[in-house]
C-alpha positions in Angstrom: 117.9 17.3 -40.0 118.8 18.9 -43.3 121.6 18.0 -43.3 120.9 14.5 -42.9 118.6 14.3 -45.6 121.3 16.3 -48.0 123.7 12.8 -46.9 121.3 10.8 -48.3 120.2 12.5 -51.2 123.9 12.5 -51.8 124.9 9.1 -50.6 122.1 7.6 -53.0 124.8 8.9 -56.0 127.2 6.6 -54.7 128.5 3.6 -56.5 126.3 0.4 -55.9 129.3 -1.5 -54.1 129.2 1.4 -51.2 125.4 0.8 -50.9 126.5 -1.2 -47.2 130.1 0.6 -46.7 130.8 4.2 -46.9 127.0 5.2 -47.9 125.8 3.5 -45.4 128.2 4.6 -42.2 127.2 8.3 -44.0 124.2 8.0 -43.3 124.2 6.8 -39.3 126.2 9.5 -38.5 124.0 11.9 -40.3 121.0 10.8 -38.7 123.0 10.3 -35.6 123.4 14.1 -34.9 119.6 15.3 -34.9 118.9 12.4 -32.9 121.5 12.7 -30.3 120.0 16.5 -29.8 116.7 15.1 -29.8 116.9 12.2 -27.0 119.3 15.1 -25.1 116.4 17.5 -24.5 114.3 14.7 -23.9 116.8 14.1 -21.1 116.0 15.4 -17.2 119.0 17.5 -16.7 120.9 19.8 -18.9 124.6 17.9 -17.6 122.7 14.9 -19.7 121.9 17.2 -22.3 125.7 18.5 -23.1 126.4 14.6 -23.0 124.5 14.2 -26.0 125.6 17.5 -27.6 129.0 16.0 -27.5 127.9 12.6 -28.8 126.3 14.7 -32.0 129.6 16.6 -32.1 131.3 13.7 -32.5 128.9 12.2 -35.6 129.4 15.7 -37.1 133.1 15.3 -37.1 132.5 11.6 -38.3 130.3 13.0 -41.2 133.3 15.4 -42.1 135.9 12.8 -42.3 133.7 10.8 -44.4 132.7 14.1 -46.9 136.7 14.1 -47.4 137.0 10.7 -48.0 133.9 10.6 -50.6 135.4 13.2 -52.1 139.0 11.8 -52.5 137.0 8.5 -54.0 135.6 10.9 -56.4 132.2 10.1 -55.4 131.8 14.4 -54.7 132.8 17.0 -56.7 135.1 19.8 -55.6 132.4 22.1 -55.7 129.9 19.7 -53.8 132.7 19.2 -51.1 133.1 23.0 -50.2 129.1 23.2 -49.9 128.8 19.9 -47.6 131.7 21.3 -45.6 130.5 24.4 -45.3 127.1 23.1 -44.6 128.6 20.8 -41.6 130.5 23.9 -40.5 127.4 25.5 -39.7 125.9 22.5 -37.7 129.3 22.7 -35.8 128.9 26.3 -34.6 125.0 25.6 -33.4 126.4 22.9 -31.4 128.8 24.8 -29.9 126.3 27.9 -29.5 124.1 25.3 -27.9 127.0 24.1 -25.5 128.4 27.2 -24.4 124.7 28.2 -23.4 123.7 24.9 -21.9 126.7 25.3 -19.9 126.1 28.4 -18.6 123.0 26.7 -16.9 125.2 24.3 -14.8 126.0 25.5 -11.0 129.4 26.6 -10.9 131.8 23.7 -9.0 
Protein backbone atom coordinates (compact mmCIF):
# COMPACT_ATOMS: atom_id res chain seq x y z
CA UNK A 1 0.00 0.00 0.00
CA UNK A 2 2.90 2.37 0.22
CA UNK A 3 3.70 2.12 -2.55
CA UNK A 4 0.55 2.82 -4.10
CA UNK A 5 0.11 5.97 -2.28
CA UNK A 6 3.98 7.03 -3.35
CA UNK A 7 2.25 6.53 -7.32
CA UNK A 8 -0.07 8.88 -6.59
CA UNK A 9 1.63 11.38 -4.70
CA UNK A 10 3.88 11.11 -7.62
CA UNK A 11 1.40 10.78 -10.46
CA UNK A 12 -0.34 14.09 -9.10
CA UNK A 13 3.15 15.92 -10.50
CA UNK A 14 2.24 14.88 -13.76
CA UNK A 15 1.41 17.19 -16.65
CA UNK A 16 -2.45 17.98 -16.68
CA UNK A 17 -2.93 16.21 -20.28
CA UNK A 18 -1.80 12.69 -18.43
CA UNK A 19 -4.47 13.37 -15.78
CA UNK A 20 -6.65 10.33 -17.81
CA UNK A 21 -3.53 8.57 -19.68
CA UNK A 22 -0.36 7.48 -18.15
CA UNK A 23 -1.37 8.98 -14.47
CA UNK A 24 -4.18 7.39 -14.49
CA UNK A 25 -3.12 3.53 -15.81
CA UNK A 26 -0.27 4.38 -12.76
CA UNK A 27 -2.37 4.47 -10.56
CA UNK A 28 -4.75 1.06 -11.23
CA UNK A 29 -1.84 -0.86 -11.32
CA UNK A 30 -0.59 0.56 -8.11
CA UNK A 31 -3.65 0.04 -6.34
CA UNK A 32 -4.05 -3.17 -8.26
CA UNK A 33 -1.27 -5.01 -6.36
CA UNK A 34 -2.45 -4.51 -2.60
CA UNK A 35 -5.79 -5.45 -3.69
CA UNK A 36 -5.01 -8.53 -5.65
CA UNK A 37 -3.11 -9.75 -2.21
CA UNK A 38 -6.05 -8.64 -0.39
CA UNK A 39 -9.12 -10.40 -2.18
CA UNK A 40 -6.29 -13.56 -2.42
CA UNK A 41 -6.32 -14.18 1.32
CA UNK A 42 -9.74 -13.56 1.33
CA UNK A 43 -9.91 -16.50 -1.06
CA UNK A 44 -10.76 -20.37 0.37
CA UNK A 45 -7.71 -22.04 -0.83
CA UNK A 46 -4.10 -21.12 -1.01
CA UNK A 47 -3.97 -22.48 -5.10
CA UNK A 48 -6.46 -19.24 -5.36
CA UNK A 49 -4.26 -17.31 -3.38
CA UNK A 50 -0.93 -17.82 -5.67
CA UNK A 51 -3.51 -16.84 -8.53
CA UNK A 52 -3.77 -13.59 -7.19
CA UNK A 53 -0.16 -13.26 -6.14
CA UNK A 54 0.59 -13.68 -9.81
CA UNK A 55 -2.07 -11.17 -10.88
CA UNK A 56 -0.31 -8.51 -8.33
CA UNK A 57 3.05 -9.62 -9.89
CA UNK A 58 1.91 -8.74 -12.92
CA UNK A 59 0.58 -5.00 -11.87
CA UNK A 60 4.07 -4.70 -10.27
CA UNK A 61 5.77 -5.33 -13.44
CA UNK A 62 3.08 -2.99 -15.11
CA UNK A 63 4.00 -0.24 -12.59
CA UNK A 64 7.69 -0.76 -13.55
CA UNK A 65 7.27 -0.34 -17.19
CA UNK A 66 5.33 2.63 -16.61
CA UNK A 67 8.16 4.26 -13.79
CA UNK A 68 10.55 3.88 -17.01
CA UNK A 69 8.38 5.31 -19.32
CA UNK A 70 7.47 8.43 -16.89
CA UNK A 71 10.87 8.75 -16.53
CA UNK A 72 11.90 8.81 -20.24
CA UNK A 73 8.87 11.58 -20.61
CA UNK A 74 10.77 13.41 -18.04
CA UNK A 75 7.90 13.44 -15.75
CA UNK A 76 10.74 11.56 -12.93
CA UNK A 77 13.91 12.51 -12.15
CA UNK A 78 16.88 10.19 -12.39
CA UNK A 79 17.18 10.16 -8.86
CA UNK A 80 13.26 9.61 -8.27
CA UNK A 81 13.55 6.70 -10.83
CA UNK A 82 16.23 4.69 -8.91
CA UNK A 83 14.17 5.13 -5.57
CA UNK A 84 10.61 4.05 -7.28
CA UNK A 85 12.59 1.17 -8.77
CA UNK A 86 14.14 0.26 -5.99
CA UNK A 87 11.04 0.63 -4.02
CA UNK A 88 9.02 -1.82 -6.60
CA UNK A 89 11.99 -4.16 -6.33
CA UNK A 90 11.21 -4.66 -2.88
CA UNK A 91 7.45 -5.34 -3.47
CA UNK A 92 8.81 -7.98 -6.08
CA UNK A 93 10.84 -9.98 -3.68
CA UNK A 94 7.75 -10.05 -0.89
CA UNK A 95 5.76 -11.42 -3.63
CA UNK A 96 7.99 -13.98 -4.46
CA UNK A 97 8.79 -14.67 -0.60
CA UNK A 98 5.03 -14.97 -0.33
CA UNK A 99 4.91 -17.43 -3.42
CA UNK A 100 7.53 -19.69 -2.67
CA UNK A 101 5.92 -20.15 0.87
CA UNK A 102 2.39 -20.37 -0.28
CA UNK A 103 3.57 -22.93 -2.49
CA UNK A 104 5.12 -24.93 -0.15
CA UNK A 105 1.49 -25.38 1.37
CA UNK A 106 0.12 -27.14 -1.83
CA UNK A 107 0.18 -31.15 -1.81
CA UNK A 108 2.83 -32.30 -3.95
CA UNK A 109 1.29 -33.75 -7.57
Amino acid sequence: MQLAAVVYTLTHGFPKSEVFGLGSQMQRAAVSVPSNIAEGHARDSTKEFLRFISIAMGSLAEIETQIILAHKLNYIEESKLAELLEKTGEVGRMLRGLQHSLKAKLPSL
